[in-house]
C-alpha positions in Angstrom: 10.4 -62.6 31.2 7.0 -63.6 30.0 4.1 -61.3 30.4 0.5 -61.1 29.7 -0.4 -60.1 25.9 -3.8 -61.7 25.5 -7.1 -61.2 28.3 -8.9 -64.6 28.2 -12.4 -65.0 30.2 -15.0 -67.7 30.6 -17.0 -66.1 28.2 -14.3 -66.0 25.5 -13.4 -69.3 25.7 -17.0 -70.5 25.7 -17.6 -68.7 22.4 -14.8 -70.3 21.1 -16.1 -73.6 21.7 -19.3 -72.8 20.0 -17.7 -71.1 16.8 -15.3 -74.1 16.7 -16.3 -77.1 18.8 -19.8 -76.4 19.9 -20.4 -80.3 20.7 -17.9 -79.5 23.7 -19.6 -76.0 24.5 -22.1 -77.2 27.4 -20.0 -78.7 29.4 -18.8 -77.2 32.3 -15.8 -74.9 32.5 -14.1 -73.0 35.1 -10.1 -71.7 34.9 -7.3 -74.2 35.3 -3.9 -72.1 36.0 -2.2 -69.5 34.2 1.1 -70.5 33.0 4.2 -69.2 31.7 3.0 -69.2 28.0 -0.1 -70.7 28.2 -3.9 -70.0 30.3 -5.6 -73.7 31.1 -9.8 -73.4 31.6 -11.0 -77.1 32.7 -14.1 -78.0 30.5 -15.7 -80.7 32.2 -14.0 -83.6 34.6 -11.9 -85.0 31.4 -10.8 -82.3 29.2 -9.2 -78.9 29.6 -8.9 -75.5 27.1 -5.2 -74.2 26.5 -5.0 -70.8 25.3 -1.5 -69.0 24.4 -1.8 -65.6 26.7 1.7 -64.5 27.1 4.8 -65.5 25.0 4.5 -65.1 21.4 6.4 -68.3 20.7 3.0 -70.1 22.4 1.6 -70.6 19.4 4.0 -72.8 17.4 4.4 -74.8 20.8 0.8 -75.8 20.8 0.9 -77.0 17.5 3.9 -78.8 18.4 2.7 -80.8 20.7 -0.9 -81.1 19.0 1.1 -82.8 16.5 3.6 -84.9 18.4 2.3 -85.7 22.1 -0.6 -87.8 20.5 2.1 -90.2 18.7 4.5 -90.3 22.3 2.1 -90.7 24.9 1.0 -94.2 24.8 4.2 -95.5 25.3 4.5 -92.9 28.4 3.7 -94.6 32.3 2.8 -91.4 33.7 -0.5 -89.5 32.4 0.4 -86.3 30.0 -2.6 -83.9 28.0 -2.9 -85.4 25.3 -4.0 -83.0 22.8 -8.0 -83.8 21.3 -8.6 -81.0 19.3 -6.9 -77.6 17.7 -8.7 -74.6 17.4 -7.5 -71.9 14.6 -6.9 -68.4 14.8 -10.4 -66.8 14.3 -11.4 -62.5 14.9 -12.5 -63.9 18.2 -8.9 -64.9 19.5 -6.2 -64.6 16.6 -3.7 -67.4 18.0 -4.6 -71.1 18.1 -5.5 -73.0 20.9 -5.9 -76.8 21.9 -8.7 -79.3 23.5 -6.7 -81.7 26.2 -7.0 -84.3 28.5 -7.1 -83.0 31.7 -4.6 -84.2 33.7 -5.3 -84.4 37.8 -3.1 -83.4 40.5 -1.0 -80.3 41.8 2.3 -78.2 40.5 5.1 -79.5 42.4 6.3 -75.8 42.4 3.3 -75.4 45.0 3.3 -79.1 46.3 6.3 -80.5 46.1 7.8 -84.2 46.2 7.8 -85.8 49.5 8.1 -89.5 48.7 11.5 -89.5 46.9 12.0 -93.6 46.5 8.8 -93.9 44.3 8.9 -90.6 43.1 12.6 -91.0 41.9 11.3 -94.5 40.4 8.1 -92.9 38.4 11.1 -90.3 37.3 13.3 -92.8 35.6 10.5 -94.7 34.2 9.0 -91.6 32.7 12.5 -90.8 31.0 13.3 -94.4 30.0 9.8 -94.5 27.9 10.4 -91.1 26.6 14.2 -91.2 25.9 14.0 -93.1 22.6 15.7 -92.2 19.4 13.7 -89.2 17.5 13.1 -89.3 13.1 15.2 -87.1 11.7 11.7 -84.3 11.3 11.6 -84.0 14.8 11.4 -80.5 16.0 14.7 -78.8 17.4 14.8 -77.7 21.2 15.6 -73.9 21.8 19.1 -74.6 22.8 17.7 -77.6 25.2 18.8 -81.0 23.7 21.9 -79.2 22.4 25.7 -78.8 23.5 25.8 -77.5 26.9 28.5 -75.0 25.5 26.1 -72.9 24.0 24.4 -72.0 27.1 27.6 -70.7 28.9 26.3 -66.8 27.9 23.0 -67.6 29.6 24.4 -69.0 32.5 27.3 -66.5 33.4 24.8 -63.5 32.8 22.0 -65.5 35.2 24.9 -66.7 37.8 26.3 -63.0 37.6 22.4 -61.2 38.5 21.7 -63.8 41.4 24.9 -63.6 43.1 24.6 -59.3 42.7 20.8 -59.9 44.2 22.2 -62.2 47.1 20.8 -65.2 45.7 24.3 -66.8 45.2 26.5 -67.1 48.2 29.2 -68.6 47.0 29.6 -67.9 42.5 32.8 -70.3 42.4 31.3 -73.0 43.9 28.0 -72.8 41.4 30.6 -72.3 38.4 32.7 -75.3 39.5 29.4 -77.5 38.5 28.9 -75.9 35.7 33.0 -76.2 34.8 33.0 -80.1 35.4 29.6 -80.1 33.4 31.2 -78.5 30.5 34.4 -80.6 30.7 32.1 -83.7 30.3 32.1 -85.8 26.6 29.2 -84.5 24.4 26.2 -86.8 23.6 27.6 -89.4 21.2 24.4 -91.1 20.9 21.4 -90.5 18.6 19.0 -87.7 19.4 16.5 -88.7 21.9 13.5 -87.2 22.6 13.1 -84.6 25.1 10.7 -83.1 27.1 12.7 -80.3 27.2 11.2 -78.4 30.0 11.0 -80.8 33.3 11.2 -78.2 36.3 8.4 -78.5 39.1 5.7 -76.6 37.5 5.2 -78.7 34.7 5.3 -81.6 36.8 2.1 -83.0 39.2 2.2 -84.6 42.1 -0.4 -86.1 44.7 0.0 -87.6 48.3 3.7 -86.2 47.7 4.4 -88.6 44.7 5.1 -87.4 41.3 1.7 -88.3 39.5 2.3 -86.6 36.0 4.0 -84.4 33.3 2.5 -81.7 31.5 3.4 -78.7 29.3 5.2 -80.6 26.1 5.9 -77.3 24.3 9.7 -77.2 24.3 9.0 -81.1 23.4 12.2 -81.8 21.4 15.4 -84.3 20.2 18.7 -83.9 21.7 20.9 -85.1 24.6 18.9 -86.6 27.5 21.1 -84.8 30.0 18.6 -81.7 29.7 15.6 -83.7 31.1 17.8 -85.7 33.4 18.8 -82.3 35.4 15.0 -82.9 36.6 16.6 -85.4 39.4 17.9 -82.6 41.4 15.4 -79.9 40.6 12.4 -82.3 41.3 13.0 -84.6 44.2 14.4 -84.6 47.5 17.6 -84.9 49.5 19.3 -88.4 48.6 16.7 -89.0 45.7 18.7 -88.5 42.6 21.2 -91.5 42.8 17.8 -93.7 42.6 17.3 -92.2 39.2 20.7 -92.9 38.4 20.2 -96.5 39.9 17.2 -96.9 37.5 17.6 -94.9 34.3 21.9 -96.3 34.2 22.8 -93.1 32.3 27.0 -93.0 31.5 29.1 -91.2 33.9 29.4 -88.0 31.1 25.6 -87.6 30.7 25.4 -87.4 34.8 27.9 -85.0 34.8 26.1 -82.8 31.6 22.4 -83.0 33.5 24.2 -81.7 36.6 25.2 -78.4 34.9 21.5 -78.6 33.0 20.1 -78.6 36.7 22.5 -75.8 37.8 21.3 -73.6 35.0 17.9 -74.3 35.5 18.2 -73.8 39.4 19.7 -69.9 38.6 17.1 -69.5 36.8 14.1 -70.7 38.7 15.8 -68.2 41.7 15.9 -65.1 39.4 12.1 -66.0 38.4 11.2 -66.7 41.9 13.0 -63.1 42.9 10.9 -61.1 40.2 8.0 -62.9 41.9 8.9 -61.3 45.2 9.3 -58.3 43.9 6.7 -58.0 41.5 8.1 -57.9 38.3 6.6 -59.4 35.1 7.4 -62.5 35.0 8.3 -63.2 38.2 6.6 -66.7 40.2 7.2 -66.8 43.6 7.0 -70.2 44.1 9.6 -70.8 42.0 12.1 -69.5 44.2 12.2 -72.3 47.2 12.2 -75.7 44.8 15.3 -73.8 43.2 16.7 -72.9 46.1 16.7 -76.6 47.0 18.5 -77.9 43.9 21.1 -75.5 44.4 21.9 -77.2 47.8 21.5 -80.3 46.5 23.8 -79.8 43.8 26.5 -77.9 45.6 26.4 -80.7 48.6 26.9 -83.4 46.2 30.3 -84.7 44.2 30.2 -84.3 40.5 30.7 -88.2 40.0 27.4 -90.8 39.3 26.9 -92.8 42.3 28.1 -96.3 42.6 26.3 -98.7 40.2 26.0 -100.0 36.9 26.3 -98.0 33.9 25.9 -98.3 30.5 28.6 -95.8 28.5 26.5 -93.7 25.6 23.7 -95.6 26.4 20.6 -94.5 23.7 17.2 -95.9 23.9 
């Protein structure tokens, strides 16, 4: 669980403007959000400061995506921060930290998705643009974009805590997903790349439609199946298939993102729990959109809904 390592203020980050960028130090600035690795301080209507506060691996994600999202987010339809300028460790702040765009609209872990036709359609898009085939120096995912396999000690440990904390009703039914997931054909295609990280936090939404995608840090190339899981952990009942519908992934990638979406479900629950009870770490209002996916995914069939479908398809 991620906890607070680094106290950020106004005041810090305004100094670190003018030691750094002071041409962006008058404008206005007032905090963002806090984050699971990272603190967010708007600075004027365009642009937003992102400061590593909690994880230690914060750092080398900001220059990750300082590096990358500026390359990948032209050809994106939804709007992303795109990185403007990087600011290096210095005796005021001794981690790096990055100038955005700022990008408008609310957490879907606090608003969620309402409209699930046009959200499920700005979904698919978003993944279609992004999904394209990665150069061979594109950074590796920690243990997203990879065979689902090497998750199974992850997910037994988290299925094992939320069915002893009541979170998990019924443990076969959850491992049968995960069981038909892992019984699905690897990714045969090239790697792709990933956002790595698609649950409701890091996605925006406004009027109830899906309206942007932030937080690139676990940015990465693998198998699309990862970011596909976001079709049951982002949108409505009855939602998913019109991903399916649009995006035409093969019937073994559908079946891989379902046990992606199962994992990530446990584990938005167990965050969502420590929230409750007021462990580090914990975000309460992670706990209902998981909740969700899980009955979304144990009320549906394992098998892609009826359509066309392209087998290994790689864009």
């Amino acid at each position: 669980m991620a906890h607070p390592t680094a106290e950020v203020s106004a005041e810090l980050v305004r100094d670190l403007l003018h030691d750094q960028h002071p041409d962006l130090a008058g404008l206005p600035l007032r905090l963002g959000a806090r984050g699971w690795d990272n603190q967010l301080w708007r600075l004027g209507d365009d642009l937003a400061v992102r400061l590593p506060w909690a994880t230690e691996s914060a750092d080398e994600l900001l220059r990750k995506e300082h590096t990358w999202l500026p390359v990948l987010a032209p050809r994106l339809p939804l709007p992303v921060p795109v990185p403007q300028r990087l600011g290096e460790p210095s005796p005021r702040f001794p981690r790096p930290w990055t100038v955005t765009t700022w990008v408008t609209g609310e957490a879907a872990d606090r608003a969620p998705v309402t409209d699930g036709s046009e959200s499920a359609d700005a979904l698919a898009a978003f993944l279609t643009a992004l999904h394209r085939p990665a150069p061979g120096h594109a950074p590796q995912g920690r243990g997203r974009g990879g065979p689902l396999a090497g998750y199974t000690e992850g997910f037994e440990r988290q299925l094992a805590d939320a069915t002893r904390s009541g979170l998990v009703a019924d443990p076969g039914a959850v491992r049968a997903v995960w069981d038909d997931a892992l019984d699905a054909p690897a990714w045969a295609g090239p790697p792709l790349w990933l956002h790595g990280d698609l649950h409701p936090a890091n996605v925006l939404t406004a009027g109830g439609t899906i309206c942007g995608v932030v937080d690139f840090g676990d940015l990465c190339a693998g198998d699309p199946a990862c970011d596909l899981s976001a079709a049951w952990l982002l949108l409505p009942d009855g939602a998913a298939g019109r991903v399916h519908a649009a995006y035409r992934p093969d019937a073994a990638t559908w079946r891989r993102a379902r046990g992606w979406a199962m994992a990530r479900a446990l584990s938005g629950l167990l965050i969502g729990d420590a929230g409750v009870h007021g462990r580090p770490g914990g975000k309460v209002t992670w706990g209902p959109p998981a909740r969700d996916a899980l009955r979304r995914l144990l009320a549906t069939a394992p098998t892609p809904p009826p359509g066309p479908a392209h087998e290994g398809r790689g864009r």
